[in-house]
N, C-alpha and C positions, 0 to 999 in steps of 0.2 A: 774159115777165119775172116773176121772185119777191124777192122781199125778206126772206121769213122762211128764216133758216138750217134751219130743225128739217126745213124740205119735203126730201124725195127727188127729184130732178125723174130718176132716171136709170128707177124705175118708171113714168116717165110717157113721149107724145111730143114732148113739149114740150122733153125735154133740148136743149141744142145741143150738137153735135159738138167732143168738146175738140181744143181749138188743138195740138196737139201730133200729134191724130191727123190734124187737117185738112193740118198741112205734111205728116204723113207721106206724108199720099194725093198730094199735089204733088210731092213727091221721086219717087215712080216714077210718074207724069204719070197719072194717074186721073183722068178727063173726069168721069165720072157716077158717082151710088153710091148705091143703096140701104142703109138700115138698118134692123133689125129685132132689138127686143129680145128678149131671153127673161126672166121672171120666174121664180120657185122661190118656193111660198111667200110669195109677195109678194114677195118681194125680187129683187132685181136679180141676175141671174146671168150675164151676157154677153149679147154682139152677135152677131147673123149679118149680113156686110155683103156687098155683091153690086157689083162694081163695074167699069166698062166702059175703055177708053182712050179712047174718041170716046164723044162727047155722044148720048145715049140717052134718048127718052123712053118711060116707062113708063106705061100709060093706068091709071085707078084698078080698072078689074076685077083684072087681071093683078097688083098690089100687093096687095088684096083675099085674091086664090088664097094668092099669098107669104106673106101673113099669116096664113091659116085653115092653111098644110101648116107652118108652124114651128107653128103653138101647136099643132095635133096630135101632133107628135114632142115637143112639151113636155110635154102630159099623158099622154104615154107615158113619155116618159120619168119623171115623177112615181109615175105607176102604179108604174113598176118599182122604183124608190126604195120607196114603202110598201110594196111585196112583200119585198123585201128586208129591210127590218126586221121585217116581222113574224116570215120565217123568223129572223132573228138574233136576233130577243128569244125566240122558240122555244129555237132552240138555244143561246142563256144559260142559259136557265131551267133544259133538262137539264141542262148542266153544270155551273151552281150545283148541283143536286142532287146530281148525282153526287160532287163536292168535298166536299159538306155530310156526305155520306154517309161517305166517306173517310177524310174529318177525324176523325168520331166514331169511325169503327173502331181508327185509329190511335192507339198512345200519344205518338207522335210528330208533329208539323205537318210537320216534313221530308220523310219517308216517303209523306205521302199527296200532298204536292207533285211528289215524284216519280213516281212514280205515274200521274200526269197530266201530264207534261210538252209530249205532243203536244197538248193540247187548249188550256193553257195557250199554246203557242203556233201553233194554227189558230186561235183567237179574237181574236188579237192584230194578224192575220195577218205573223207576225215570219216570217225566214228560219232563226231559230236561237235557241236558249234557253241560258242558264245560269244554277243556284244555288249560292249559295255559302254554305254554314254551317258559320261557326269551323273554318273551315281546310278543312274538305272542301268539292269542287268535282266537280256534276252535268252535264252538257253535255247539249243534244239537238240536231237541225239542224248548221245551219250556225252555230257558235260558235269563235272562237277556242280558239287552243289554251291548255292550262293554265299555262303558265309568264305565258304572253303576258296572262292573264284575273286570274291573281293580282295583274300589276302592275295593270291596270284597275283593279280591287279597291281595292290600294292609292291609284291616283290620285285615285277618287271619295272614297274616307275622309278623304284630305287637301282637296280643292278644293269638296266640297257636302256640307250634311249637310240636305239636301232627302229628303223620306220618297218625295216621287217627282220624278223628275229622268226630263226629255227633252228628245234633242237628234239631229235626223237630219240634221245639217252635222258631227257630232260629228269624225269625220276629218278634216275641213277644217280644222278650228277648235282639234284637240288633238293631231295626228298628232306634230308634234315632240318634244312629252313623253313619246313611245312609243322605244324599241331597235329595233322589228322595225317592216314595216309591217303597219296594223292590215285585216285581214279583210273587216272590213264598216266601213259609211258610216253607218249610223246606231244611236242604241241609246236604249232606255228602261227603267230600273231602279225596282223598287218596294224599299225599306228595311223587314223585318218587325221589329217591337220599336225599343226605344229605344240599344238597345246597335248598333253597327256592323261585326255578323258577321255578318248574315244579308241577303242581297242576291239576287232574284229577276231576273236582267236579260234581256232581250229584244233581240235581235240584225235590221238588216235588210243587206243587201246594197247596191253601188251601184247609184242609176239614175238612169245618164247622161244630157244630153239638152241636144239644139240650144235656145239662148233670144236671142232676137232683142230687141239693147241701142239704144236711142234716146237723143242726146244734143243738147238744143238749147241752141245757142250763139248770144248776142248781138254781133255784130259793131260794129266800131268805127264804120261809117256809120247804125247803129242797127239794120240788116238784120239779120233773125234765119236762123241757118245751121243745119240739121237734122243729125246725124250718126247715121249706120245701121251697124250689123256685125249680126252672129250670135259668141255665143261657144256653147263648149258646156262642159257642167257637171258637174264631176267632183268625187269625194269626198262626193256627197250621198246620200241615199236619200229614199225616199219619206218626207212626213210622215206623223206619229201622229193620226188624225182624233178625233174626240167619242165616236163610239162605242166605240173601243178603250182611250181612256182611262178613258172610262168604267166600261169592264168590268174595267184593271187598278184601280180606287176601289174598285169592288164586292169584286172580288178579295181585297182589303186588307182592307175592313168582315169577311166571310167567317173570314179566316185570324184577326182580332183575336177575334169573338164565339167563333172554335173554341178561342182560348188564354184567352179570360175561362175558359169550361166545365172547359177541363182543371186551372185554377188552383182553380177551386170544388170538382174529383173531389180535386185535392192538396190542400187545406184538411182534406177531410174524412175525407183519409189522416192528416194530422197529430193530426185530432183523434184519430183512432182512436190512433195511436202514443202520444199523450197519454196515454191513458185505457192504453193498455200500458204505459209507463214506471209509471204510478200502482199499476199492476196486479203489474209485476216487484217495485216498492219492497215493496209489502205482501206478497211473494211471499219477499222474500231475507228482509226481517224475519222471518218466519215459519219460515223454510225454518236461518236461525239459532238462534231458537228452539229448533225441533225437534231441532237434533244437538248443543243442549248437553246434553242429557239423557244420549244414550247414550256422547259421547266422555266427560262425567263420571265416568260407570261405568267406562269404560275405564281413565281417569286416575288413579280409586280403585281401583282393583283393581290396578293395576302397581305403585304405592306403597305399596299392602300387603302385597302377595308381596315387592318390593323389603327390605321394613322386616322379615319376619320368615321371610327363606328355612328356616332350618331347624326351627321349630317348629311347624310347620304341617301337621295331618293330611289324609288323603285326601281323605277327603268335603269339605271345605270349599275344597281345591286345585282341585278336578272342579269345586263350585259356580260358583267365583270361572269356570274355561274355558268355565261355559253361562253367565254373566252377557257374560264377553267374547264369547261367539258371536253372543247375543241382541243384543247393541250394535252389533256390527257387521252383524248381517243388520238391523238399522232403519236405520244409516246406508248402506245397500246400499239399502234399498226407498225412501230420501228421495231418495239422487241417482238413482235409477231415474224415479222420479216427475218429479223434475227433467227428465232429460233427455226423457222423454215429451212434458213441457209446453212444452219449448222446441222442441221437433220438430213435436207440432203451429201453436206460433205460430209457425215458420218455414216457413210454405209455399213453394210453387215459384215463381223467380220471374218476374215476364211479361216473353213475350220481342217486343222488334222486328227489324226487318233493320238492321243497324248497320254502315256504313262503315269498315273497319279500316285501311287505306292512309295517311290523314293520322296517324291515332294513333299508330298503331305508330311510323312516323317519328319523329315526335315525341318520343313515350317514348327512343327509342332516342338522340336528339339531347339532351334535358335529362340523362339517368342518364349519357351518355359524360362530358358538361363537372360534372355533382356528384361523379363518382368520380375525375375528372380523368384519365381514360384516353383521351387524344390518338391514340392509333396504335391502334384498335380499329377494322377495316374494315368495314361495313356490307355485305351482300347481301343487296339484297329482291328476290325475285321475284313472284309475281303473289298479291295481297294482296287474298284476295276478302273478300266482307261474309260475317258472320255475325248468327245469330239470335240476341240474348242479350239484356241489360239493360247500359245504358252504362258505371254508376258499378260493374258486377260484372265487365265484361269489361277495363275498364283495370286495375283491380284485377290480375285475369289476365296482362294481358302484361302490364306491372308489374314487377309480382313477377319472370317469369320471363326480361324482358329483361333487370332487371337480374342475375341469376343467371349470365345468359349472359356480359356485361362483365363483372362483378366476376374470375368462375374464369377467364376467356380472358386477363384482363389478365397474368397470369404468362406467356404463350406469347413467343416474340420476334415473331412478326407475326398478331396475334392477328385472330378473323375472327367476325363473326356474323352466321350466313344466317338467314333467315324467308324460309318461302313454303307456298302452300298450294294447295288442288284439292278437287274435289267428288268426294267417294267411296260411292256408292250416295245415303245420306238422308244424310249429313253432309257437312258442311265440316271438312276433316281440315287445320292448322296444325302446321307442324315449326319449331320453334327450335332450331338447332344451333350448335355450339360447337366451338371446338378448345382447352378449356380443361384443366385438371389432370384431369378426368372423375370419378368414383365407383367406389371400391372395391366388387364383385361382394357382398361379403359383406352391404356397407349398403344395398342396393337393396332388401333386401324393406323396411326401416324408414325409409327416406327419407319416408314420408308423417307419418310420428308424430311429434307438435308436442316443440318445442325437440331434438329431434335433428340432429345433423352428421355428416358423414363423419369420421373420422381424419386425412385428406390436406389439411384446410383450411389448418391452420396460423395466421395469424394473418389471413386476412381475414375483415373482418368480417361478420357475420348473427348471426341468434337461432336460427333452425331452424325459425321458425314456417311460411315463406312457401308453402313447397311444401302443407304439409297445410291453410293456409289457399286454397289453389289447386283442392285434390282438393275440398272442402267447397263451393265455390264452381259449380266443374264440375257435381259430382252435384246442385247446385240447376237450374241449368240443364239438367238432364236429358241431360249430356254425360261423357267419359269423357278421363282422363288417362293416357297411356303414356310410360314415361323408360329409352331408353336409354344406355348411359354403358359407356366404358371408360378406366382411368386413363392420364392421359399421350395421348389421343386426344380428348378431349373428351366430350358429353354432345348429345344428342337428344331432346328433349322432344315430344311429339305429343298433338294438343289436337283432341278428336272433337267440334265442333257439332251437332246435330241441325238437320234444316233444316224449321219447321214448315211452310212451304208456300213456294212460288218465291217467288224475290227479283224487286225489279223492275228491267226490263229497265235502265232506266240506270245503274241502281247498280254493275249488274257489267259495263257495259260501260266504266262509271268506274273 
């Protein structure tokens, strides 16, 4: 007997046998019963119970043995338990590394998470992985499919806003709020950032399994009456143990201290941009300066041939045409200079692997409802990634989706394909059209800022977009092709360079 609540009596042998398990043994008529605990760590981990229909005595050697061959298979089994973390904190360690390493290479946290998607989920030990940032969505394993993962998406934005959420009844417990049935039985998502586009979730599968339900009932004569079945257990999966959570914490610490770094690399981009804004200011002051001088001379010289055409002898006619040469070969060597200096401050710019499939859609979906062209048919075909910089490649389609709706919108069933393919080291993109197309003659000048075709008529543009397109391209060390015929539409073809392979999910995404 004990009296202080704080004791354990189930590490000891002193527990007694709960009454729930003593009718149990009575319900299917158990004469005799050994028990033998297991500890873990001190702690209590289960019974081994041995137990006879008829009355059996066991003498104390023979309990003795019983006792010394379980706690052997317990400190085996212990042994194997510490083996096993050592290999797991082993292989953490690598993979933190390797992640760490990743992180830094990329300019992106996306990219180097994908990247690692199998190791992300062999660590985990999930069935299946998916990430979702701002509209695009990565799969590995066994994941749901994407229409099915964007409602997830949305369910979890609406119902938690937990940085990490897990739940392996998750099926049981959510399935009605689903259209399709759901995949897997359980999941656990990590949230990167404070915003709720960026979702890292972790997939497991069901497993099923016999669990044997005990109900005891007090009867109206005071008799207490046992009640036994088996159900078995569907829609669950395995739980998420210590260590796994763990690793998706660490996981998290990782990915925050990789986007502190890269927010301190963009600080000290801005400052540089600073010190450039400061640098252009004193630069166009100057560069004003400089050409009042020689358009002055120009301005006086026209005003005075103007003011006395016909008295005016040779020699000082000849003078006034070398003052206007000399003016204009300085204003010729200031914008020379100029554009030097902006050619060198405009370096090339750094490229990632960047998802084009959600974007393009998208572009394609906002420019239909701003131009208001309802009847303008979409066909995308296969929408691989390219190497660019994000805020230069929207830019890009951009520009040239809407080029494509604005001229197609005159067709009576107007149509715009996208699609693309790998050709030698580039990623080659075709935007085609069945719109009013380009006059032969204005093809060689289609690049040159504020020019238009003839055949526009009154839709609108500036003429800018195309040669701000080509300027964009040659940054990215890529190449623009536009074919077009009028009254057939227009072909645009967009050559990426590919700097080195994509990773594998990306382009199986």
């Amino acid at each position: 007997y004990y009296k202080d609540e704080a004791i354990d009596p189930l590490s000891s042998l002193l527990s007694p046998l709960p009454e729930l398990h003593q009718l149990f043994l009575k319900e299917i008529n158990v004469q005799s019963a050994l028990f033998f605990r297991i500890c873990i760590d001190d702690d209590f981990w289960g019974l081994v119970v041995a137990q006879h229909d008829e009355k059996r005595v066991v003498d104390l050697q023979q309990r003795k043995l019983c006792t010394f061959a379980i706690q052997a298979a317990t400190n085996k089994y212990e042994s194997h338990i510490k083996q096993n973390l050592l290999e797991r904190t082993e292989l953490l360690k690598l993979a933190e590394e390797e992640l760490k390493k990743s992180l830094s290479e990329n300019k992106m946290v996306n990219c180097a998470l994908i990247q690692h998607m199998d190791i992300l989920t062999q660590l985990v030990d999930a069935d299946g992985l998916a990430i979702f940032n701002q509209g695009d969505v990565f799969s590995y394993g066994q994941s749901p499919p994407k229409a099915q993962f964007y409602e997830l998406i949305q369910f979890l934005q609406k119902h938690t806003d937990k940085a990490l959420f897990k739940d392996y009844n998750f099926r049981l417990n959510h399935q009605e709020n689903f259209k399709e049935k759901l995949g897997f039985a359980g999941l656990m998502y990590l949230k990167v950032g404070l915003e709720n586009d960026y979702y890292i979730v972790w997939f497991r599968r069901e497993n099923s399994s016999q669990v044997m339900q005990m109900e005891l009932k007090e009867e109206q004569d005071g008799k207490k009456q046992l009640k036994i079945w088996e159900d078995t257990r569907y829609d669950v999966a395995k739980p998420w143990n210590d260590a796994e959570i763990n690793f998706v914490l660490r996981l998290n610490q990782i990915i925050k201290e990789s986007i502190f770094a890269k927010l301190k690399e963009r600080q000290l981009l801005n400052d540089e941009l600073l010190s450039l804004n400061n640098e252009l200011e004193m630069f166009t002051h100057t560069l004003s300066h400089d050409l009042k001088n020689p358009l002055s001379i120009l301005k006086m010289g026209i005003q005075f041939l103007q003011q006395h055409p016909d008295n005016i002898d040779f020699k000082k006619i000849n003078k006034w045409y070398q003052n206007f040469s000399r003016s204009v070969t300085n204003i010729e060597d200031i914008i020379n200079n100029m554009v030097q200096l902006s050619q060198h401050r405009s370096s090339i710019l750094d490229k990632e692997p960047l998802p084009m499939a959600y974007t393009i859609q998208r572009i394609f979906q906002e420019n239909s409802i701003l131009y208001n062209v309802n009847n303008c048919r979409p066909t995308f075909g296969t929408l691989l990634p390219i190497w660019g910089e994000k805020s230069a490649a929207y830019q890009i389609f951009s520009n040239l989706i809407i080029n494509a709706i604005k001229y197609s919108a005159q067709s009576d069933s107007p149509v715009v394909s996208i699609d693309s393919s790998h050709e030698d080291d580039y990623t080659h993109y075709q935007i085609k059209d069945n719109g009013i197309g380009i006059p032969s003659e204005h093809l060689p000048h289609i690049y040159e800022m504020f020019t238009r075709a003839d055949n526009v008529g009154s839709i609108p543009g500036t003429g800018i977009g195309l040669s701000l397109v080509k300027r964009i391209m040659e940054r990215l060390g890529g190449n623009i092709k536009i074919e077009s015929e009028v009254g057939l539409g227009t072909t645009v073809h967009l050559y990426f360079p590919i700097v080195k392979p994509f990773p594998e999910q990306m382009l199986l995404n």
